[in-house]
N, C-alpha and C positions, 0 to 999 in steps of 0.2 A: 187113487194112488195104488201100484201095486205091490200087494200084500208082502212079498219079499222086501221092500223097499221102506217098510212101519215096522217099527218096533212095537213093543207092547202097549205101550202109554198112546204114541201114536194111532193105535187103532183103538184105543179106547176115545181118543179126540173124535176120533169121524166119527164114530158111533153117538156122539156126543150133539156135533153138528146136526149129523143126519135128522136125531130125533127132533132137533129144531128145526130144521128144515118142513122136516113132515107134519110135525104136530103147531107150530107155532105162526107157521103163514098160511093163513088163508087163500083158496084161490079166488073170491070175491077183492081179497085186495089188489092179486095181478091182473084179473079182467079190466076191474077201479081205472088202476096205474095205467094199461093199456091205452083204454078209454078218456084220459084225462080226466074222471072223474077224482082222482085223488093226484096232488100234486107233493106233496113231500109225507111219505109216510112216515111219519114219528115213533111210530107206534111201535114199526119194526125194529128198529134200533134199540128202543126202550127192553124189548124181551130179547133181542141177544145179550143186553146187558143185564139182564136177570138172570142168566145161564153164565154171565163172565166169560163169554162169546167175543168180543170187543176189544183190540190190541191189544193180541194175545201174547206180542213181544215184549210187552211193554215191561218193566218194574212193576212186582207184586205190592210194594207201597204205593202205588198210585193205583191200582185197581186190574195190572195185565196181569199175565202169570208167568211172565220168565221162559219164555218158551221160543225157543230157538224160526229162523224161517220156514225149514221144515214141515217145522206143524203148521205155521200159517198157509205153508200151500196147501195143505191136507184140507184144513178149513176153507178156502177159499174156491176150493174144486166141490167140496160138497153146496157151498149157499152158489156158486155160478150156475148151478140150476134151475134156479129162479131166473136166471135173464140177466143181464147188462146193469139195468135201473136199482134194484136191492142189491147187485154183487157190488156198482159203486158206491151206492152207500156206506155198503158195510167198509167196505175197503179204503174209503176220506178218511176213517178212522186213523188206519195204517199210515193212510199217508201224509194227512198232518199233524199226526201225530210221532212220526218219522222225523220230523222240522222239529216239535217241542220237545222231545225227548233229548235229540243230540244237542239240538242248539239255544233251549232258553232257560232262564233261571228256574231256580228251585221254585219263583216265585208263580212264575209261567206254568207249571208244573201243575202247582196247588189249584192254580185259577182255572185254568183249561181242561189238562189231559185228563186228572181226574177227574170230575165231569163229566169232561165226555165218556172215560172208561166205564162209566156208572148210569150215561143213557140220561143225563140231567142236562148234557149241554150236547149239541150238534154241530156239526162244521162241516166246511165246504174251502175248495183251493180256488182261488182267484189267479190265473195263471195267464191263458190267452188274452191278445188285446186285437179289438176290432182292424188292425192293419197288421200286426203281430202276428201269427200263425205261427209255423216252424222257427222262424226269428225271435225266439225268447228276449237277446239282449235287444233289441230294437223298442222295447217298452218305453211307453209316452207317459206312463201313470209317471204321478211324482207326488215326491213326500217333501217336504221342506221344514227342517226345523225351526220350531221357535220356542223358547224358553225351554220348559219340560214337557212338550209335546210336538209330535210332528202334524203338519196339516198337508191331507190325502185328497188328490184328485186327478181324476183321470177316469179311464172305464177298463169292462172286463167282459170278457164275453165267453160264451160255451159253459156259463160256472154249473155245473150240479148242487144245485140245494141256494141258487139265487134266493127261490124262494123257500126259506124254510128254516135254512140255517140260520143259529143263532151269532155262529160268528167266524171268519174269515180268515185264510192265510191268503197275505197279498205280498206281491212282488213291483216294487217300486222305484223309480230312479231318484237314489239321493245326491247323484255329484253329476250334472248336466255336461260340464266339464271333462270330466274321466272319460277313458278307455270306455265303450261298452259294457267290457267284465268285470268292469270296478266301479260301476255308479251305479250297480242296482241295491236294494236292501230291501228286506222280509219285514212286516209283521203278523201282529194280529189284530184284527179289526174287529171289532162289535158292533153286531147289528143297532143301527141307528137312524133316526128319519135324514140321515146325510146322505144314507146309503142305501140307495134303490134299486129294486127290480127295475131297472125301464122297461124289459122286453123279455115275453117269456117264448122261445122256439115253439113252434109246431115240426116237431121231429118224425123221420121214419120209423123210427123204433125207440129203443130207451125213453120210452115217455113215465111219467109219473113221479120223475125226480126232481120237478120245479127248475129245470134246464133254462138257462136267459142271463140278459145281459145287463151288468151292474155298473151302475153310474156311482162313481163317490165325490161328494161335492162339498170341499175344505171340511171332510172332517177330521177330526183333533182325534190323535191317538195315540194316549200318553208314549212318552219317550220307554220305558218299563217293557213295551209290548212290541219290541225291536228283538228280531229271532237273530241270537249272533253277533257280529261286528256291525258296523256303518257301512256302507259299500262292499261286503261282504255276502252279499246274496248268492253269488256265483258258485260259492262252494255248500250253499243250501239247496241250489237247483243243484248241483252236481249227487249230491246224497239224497234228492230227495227222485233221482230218477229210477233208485232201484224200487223201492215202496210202489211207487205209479208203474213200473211194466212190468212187477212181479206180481201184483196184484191182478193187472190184467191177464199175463199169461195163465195165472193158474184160475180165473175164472174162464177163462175162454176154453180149460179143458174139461171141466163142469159141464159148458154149456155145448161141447160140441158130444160127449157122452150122453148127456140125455136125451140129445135128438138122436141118436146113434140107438139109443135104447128104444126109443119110440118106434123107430120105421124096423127095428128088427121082430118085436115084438108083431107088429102090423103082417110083415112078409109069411112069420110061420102060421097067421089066421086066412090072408086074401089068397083067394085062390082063381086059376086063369089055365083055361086048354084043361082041367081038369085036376090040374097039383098044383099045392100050397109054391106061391112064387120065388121062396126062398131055394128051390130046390132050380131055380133057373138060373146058371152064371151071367146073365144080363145084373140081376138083385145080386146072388153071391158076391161077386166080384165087388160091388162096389161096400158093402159089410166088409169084404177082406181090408179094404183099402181103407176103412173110417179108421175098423180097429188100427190098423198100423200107424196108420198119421196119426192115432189119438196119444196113441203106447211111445212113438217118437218123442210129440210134443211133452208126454208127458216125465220121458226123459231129462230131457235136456232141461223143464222148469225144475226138475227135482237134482240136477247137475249144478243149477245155476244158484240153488239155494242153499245147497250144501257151501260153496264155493262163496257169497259171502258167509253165511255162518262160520268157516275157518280161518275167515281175512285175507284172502288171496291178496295179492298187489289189483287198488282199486282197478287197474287197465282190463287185466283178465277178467275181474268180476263184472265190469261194466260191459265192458265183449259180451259172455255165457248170457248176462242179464237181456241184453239187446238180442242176442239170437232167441231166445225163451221166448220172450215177445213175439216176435216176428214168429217163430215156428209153430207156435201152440192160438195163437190168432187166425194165423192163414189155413191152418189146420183143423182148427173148426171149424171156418167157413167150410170148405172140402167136405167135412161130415156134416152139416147142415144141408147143405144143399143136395150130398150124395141122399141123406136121408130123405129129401124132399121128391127126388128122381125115383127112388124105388118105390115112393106110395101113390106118385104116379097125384091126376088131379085131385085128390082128395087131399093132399098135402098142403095144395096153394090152397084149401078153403079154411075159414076159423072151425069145422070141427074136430081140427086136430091143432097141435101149438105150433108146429112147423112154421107155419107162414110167421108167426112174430119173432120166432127164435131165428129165423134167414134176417129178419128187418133188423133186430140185435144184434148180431152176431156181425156186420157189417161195420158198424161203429168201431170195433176196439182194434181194426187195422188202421186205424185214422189217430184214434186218442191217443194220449199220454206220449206223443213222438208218432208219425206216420211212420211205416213198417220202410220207405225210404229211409228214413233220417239213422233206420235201421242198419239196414245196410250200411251207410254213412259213417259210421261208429263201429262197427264189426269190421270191416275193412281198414281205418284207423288205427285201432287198436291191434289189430294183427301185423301191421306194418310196421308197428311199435315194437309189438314182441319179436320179431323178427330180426327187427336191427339190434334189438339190443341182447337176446341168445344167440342168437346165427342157429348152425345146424347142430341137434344134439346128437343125434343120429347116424346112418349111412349117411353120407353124403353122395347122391347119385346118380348127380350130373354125370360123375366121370366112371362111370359104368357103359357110358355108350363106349360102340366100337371104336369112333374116332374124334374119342373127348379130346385127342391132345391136338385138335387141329385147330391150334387158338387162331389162323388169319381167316377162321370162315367166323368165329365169334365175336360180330359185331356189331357194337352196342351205341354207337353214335353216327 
């Protein structure tokens, strides 16, 4: 974040983060992670949560600190350093914890969020379904009640922390019958031998997050662990889309800065024709260009979080939220790769990170909403705003020479 842009509290946060960052993960664990030899690190979550690292918006009586979006992008730009695989981790917190905060009882509260704020419990969002994709309301899972409990089955697929997590935010169809946008409903699910990994990805990148797909077969989950209304889900996927592509934008500016920092640091050491290659606008140029896409991205995520933080009308904030996404993703990639082009083949090899932070960095234009679905919604919601302000403005159409020549303006 730039320093104009933090208050004082605020840069004591990053400084905060950073020192977790630096001091508390090991790089035998990202090599691990890489390598599939560790499939859900525990471990890591556990010591954000001894620093009170871990939804950081949350209410101070449950274990967050009250702390506006702001600071979570501040935090979530410094652990996106780490790669895709720890920045989702940390960030399930945010985002089902995003679900239990606004939508379940005090009860849900006690049993879950603290817990998890505290690093004793783990979660993971159960979202996509094996024909589902961008068609969230198209969901086949289903819950059925019976007496005091509902009985879950269906599958899920893409989940981060399948394996690992101890328990689950799942999106379900409770009324077969309704609208799409009214027969889905939330809970929370507890890991149970109902509830299986059947399949765990062999992925490009982001490995070591126990990434696969969850079978759930008539498990029973008490009625109590209903996030919300009954057919009410719609307006928990709608809240809960800011957490999933805020979280992602401000890790994707984490991660496109330290590859940005790698290949700069690289360019003022290698040397070619005789001078250090930084000094050749082939290299320059593409450093001008990271920095500005990074300083953009990181705009507009810091525009977008101000902007819920003051409660904008949801349409605007959902717009900012979705371009954030879309620009600080595609924007890393851009620095990932420019970084990977000025160190030239030494970049594609494992003795530098490049090559796995390109294989990362590729995912978060795909997750939480493809960077279309983007567009889709930013588009939308502009058209919204539009009809419903008009021009506040010049209006300056009728600045041309021969705006009053209404038989050439036509529109059917």
């Amino acid at each position: 974040m730039l320093d104009c842009l933090m208050t004082a509290e605020e840069k004591e946060l990053q400084d905060e983060v950073r020192a977790f960052v630096r001091e508390d993960v090991d790089k035998q664990l990202l090599r691990d992670m890489d390598e599939d030899k560790v499939r859900y690190p525990r471990e890591f979550l556990e010591k954000a949560a001894a620093r009170k690292l871990l939804g950081l918006r949350f209410p101070k009586k449950y274990g967050g600190r009250d702390l506006p979006w702001v600071s979570e992008i501040i935090a979530l730009e410094e652990v996106g350093v780490l790669g895709t695989s720890l920045g989702c981790l940390y960030s399930l917190v945010s985002i089902v914890g995003e679900a239990i905060d606004k939508f379940g009882s005090d009860h849900l509260k006690d049993k879950y969020l603290r817990p998890t704020l505290e690093g004793r419990l783990t979660t993971a969002e159960a979202l996509t379904e094996p024909r589902g994709g961008s068609d969230f309301f198209g969901a086949a899972c289903t819950a059925r009640k019976e007496g005091d409990h509902y009985i879950l089955n269906g599958q899920k697929r893409f989940v981060v922390g399948s394996e690992g997590a101890d328990y689950f935010m799942v999106y379900a169809k409770t009324d077969s019958d309704a609208p799409p946008h009214k027969s889905i409903s939330a809970f929370l699910v507890d890991r149970s031998p109902e509830v299986k990994a059947e399949y765990l990805y062999g992925l490009m990148g982001t490995r070591g997050g126990g990434t696969g797909r969850l079978v759930f077969s008539d498990v029973r989950v008490p009625a109590e662990n209903l996030l919300g209304e009954e057919n009410n889900g719609a307006a928990i996927f709608y809240q809960m889309m800011i957490p999933e592509r805020m979280t992602s934008a401000g890790g994707a500016v984490g991660m496109g800065r330290s590859a940005l920092d790698v290949a700069t640091r690289y360019s003022t050491r290698r040397k070619a024709f005789g001078s250090e290659i930084k000094n050749f606008q082939a290299v320059s140029f593409k450093v001008a260009d990271s920095v500005t896409c990074l300083d953009a991205a990181r705009g507009i995520v810091y525009l977008a979080a101000r902007s819920v933080d003051a409660g904008d009308p949801p349409g605007k904030s959902r717009r900012l939220v979705s371009e954030a996404k879309k620009v600080a993703t595609e924007n890393a990639w851009k620095a990932v790769n420019n970084a990977m082009q000025i160190m030239g083949g030494i970049g594609y090899t494992n003795v530098y990170p490049i090559e796995k932070m390109l294989r990362d960095v590729r995912l978060i234009m795909i997750w939480t909403g493809t960077n279309e679905i983007m567009d889709l919604i930013i588009q939308h919601e502009y058209y919204k705003e539009l009809a419903k302000e008009g021009f506040k403005g010049r209006d300056i159409e009728f600045d041309a020479a021969e705006a009053d020549m209404d038989d050439e303006k036509i529109y059917e």
